[in-house]
N, C-alpha and C positions, 0 to 999 in steps of 0.2 A: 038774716044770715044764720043757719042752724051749722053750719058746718064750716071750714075751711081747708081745702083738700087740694085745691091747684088753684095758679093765679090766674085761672080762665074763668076762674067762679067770681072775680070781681070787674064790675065793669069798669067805667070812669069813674062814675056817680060814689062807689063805693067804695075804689082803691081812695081816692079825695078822703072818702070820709072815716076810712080807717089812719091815713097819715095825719088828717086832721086832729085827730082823737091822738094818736100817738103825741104829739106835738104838744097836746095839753098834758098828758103824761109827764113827758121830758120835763115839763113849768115844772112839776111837785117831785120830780127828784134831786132840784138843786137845792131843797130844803137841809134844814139839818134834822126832821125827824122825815121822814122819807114813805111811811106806809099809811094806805089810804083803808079805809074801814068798805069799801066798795062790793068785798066780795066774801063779805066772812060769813062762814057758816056753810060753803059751798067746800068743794074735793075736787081737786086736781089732781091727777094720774099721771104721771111722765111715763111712758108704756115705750121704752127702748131695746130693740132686737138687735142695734148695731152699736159699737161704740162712740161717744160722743161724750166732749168736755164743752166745748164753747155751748152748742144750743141746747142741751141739760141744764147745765147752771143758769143759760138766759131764762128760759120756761121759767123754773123754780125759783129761781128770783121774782121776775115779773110775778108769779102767783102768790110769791109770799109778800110782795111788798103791796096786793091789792086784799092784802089779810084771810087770803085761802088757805086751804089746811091742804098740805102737799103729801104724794106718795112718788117716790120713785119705785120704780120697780126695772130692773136691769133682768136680762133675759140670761146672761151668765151667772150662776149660782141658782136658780129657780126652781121649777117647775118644768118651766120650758126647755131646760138641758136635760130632762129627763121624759121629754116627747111631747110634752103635754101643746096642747095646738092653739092656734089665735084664739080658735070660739069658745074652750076652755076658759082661758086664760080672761077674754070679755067677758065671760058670764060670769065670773069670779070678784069682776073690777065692778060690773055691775048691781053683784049683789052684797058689796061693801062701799054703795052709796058714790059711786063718785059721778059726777057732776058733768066732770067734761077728762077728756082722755086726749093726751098729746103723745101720737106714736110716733115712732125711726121704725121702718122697717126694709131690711133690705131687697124683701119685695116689690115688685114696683105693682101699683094698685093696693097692695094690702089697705090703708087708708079708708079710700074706698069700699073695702070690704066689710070692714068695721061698721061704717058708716051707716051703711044701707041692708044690715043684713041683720037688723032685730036683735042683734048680743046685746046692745048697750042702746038706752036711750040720750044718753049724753053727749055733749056736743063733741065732736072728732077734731083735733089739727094736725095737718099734716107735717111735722116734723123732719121729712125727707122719705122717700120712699125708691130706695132703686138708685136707677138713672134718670126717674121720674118728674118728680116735683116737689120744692121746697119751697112754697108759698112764702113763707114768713121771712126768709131770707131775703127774696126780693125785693118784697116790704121794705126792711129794715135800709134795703140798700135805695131804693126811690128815695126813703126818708132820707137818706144821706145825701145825697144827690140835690132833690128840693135845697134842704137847707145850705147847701153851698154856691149852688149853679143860680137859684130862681131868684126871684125877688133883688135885682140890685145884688148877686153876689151874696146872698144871702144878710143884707143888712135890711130889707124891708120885710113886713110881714106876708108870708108865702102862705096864709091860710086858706083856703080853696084851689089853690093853683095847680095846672098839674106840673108835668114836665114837656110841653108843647116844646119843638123848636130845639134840643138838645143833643148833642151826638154824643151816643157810648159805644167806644170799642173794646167787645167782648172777647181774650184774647187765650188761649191755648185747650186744654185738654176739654175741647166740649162734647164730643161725642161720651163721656163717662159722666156729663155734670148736671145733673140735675138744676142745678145754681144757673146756668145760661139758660136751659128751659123754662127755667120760671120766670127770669127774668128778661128774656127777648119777650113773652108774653104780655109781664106787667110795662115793659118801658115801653113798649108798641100801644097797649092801653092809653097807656100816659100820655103820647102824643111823639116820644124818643124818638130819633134814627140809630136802629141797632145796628152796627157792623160785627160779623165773627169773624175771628183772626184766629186760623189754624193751619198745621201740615192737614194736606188731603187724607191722613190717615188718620187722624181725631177729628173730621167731621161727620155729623150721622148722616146715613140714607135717609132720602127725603128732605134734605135741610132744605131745599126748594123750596118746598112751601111754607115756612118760616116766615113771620115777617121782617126778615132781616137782610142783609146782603152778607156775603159771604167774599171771604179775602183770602189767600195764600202769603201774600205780603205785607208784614208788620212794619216795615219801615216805608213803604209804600203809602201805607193807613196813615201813618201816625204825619206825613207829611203832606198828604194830596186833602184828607179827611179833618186833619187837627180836630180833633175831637175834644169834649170839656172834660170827658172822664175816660180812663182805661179801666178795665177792672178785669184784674189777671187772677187766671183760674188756675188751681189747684192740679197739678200732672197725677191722677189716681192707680200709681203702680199696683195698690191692691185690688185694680179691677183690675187691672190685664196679666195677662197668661204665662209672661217670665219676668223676671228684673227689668228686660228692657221691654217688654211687651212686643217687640216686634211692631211697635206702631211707631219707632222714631232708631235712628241710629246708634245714637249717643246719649247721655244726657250733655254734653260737651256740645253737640251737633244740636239739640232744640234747644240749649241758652242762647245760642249763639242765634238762630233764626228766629225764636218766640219769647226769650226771656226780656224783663226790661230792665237793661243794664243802665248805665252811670251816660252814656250815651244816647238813649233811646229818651230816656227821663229829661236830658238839657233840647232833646227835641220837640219837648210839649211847648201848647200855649202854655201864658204866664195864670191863667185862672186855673187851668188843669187840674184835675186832683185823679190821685190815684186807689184802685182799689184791691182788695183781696179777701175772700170770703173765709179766707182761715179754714185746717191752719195751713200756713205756706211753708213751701219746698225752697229754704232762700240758696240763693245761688243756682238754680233752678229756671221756674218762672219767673222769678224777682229775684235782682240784686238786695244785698243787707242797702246799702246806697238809696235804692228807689224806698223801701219798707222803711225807713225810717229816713227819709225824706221829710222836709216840711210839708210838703202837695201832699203827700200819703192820711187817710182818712180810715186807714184800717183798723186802731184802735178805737178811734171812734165809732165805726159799724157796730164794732162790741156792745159798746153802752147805750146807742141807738137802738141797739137789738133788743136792749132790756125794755124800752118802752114802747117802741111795735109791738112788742108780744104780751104787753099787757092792753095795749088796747084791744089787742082781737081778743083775748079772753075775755076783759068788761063787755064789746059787744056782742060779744057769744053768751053771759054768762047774766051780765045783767039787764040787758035788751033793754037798754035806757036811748035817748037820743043825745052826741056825745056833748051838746050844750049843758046838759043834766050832769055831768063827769062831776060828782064829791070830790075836793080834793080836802076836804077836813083833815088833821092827820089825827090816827089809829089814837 
């Protein structure tokens, strides 16, 4: 794997072996010394055009705690506020040694671009790109998922497993989310039953051919389907066009049809877990009720995220096989 750019670039074989690896990660951060000597000596770039707190700080954790030497670089205050252009900006990153480059770009393809276009030989992750693809999120959220749903409820060991056999319903603003696209992709991999749950006006053209089913009724889903997992998306006012974007009434009118209230939450199974990819619109798509819920796994995704994303840099970075994984500490 030279690159990670969308979750169409892993197969079974691969999505398995990067959770697997994540998995032995998560073992060596419940230590009290925490950083592994795995990648020192190497440069990681956080290369962000958009803004971003939760998956900035996961990258640069994860890279710091596998003893990389980190650069952030934010596109506000730069270079790039004063015109200067991706291939600039790559060949810059390039010729200050780094290693591996984790972009945000609100282009969709940018990534891509990067990637295959001779600026940087370093390995690229796609960080979110658009309406496009957020690889690593999905990641993190299988991760999640496995260790809850697989294995006995998560008490036996889920090492190779995928998620064969598992229903998630994927529930509101998906025509804007990158986050659903990558992950109808990876959970369809994995073996999932994806359902989307939207108003007809945040589903995209073409969601046909999707491996997923598509639903206009949340309370419908959540009773005919009982699904093991929900995981509610983000409503991205800053992509649409006014306040209300003209893609929903209200926000009073989509709690009420897509959000999952105090209600909607006593209508899950009892194994259920709930999810959200941060940050959330609470009162919104989520009730304060459902988000901090016992079922709710969303802080959790957080710190999961921390160790997905240091496995895909170790096997981007140190192309070991992940039975090799050091966990010596630093």
């Amino acid at each position: 794997m030279k690159h990670l750019l969308s979750a169409q670039d892993l197969d079974r074989a691969a999505a398995v072996r990067v959770l697997d690896t994540a998995g032995q990660m998560a073992a060596t951060q419940a230590r009290e010394i925490k950083k592994l000597p795995t990648l020192r000596g190497r440069t990681v770039v956080n290369l962000f055009f958009e803004d971003s707190t939760r998956t900035r700080i996961s990258f640069e954790t994860a890279a710091k705690r596998l003893s990389a030497d980190v650069i952030n670089f934010s596109a506000k205050g730069s270079s790039v506020s004063k015109g200067e252009s991706l291939k600039d900006t790559a060949l810059t990153l390039q010729a200050m040694g780094a290693d591996a480059v984790v972009i945000r770009h609100h282009a969709s393809g940018a990534p891509h671009t990067l990637a295959h276009s001779g600026w940087t030989t370093g390995a690229v992750v796609n960080a979110g790109d658009g309406t496009h693809q957020h690889p690593t999120q999905a990641l993190l959220d299988a991760f999640t998922l496995r260790r809850h749903l697989v294995g006995d409820g998560g008490r036996a060991d889920v090492t190779g497993r995928d998620l064969a056999g598992l229903k998630v319903a994927i529930v509101g603003d998906v025509l804007h989310s990158r986050v659903a696209r990558s992950n109808v992709q990876l959970l369809h991999t994995l073996g999932a039953h994806v359902t989307l749950v939207a108003p007809p006006t945040l589903v995209p053209v073409g969601v046909e051919a999707w491996p997923a089913q598509v639903s206009y009724d949340l309370d419908g889903v959540l009773a005919e389907l009982q699904p093991d997992a929900v995981m509610m998306l983000r409503v991205q006012r800053e992509r649409m066009s006014t306040a209300g974007g003209g893609f929903f009434p209200s926000p009073l009118e989509y709690s009420r049809g897509y959000g999952l209230d105090a209600r909607r939450l006593r209508s899950l199974a009892e194994h259920a877990i709930v999810m959200h990819p941060g940050p959330m619109n609470r009162g919104l798509e989520i009730s304060a009720e459902a988000a901090d819920s016992a079922r709710s796994v969303i802080v959790e995704q957080v710190a999961n995220g921390v160790a997905v994303r240091m496995a895909v840099l170790y096997m981007l970075l140190a192309g070991e096989p992940t039975t090799n994984v050091k966990v010596d500490a630093a």
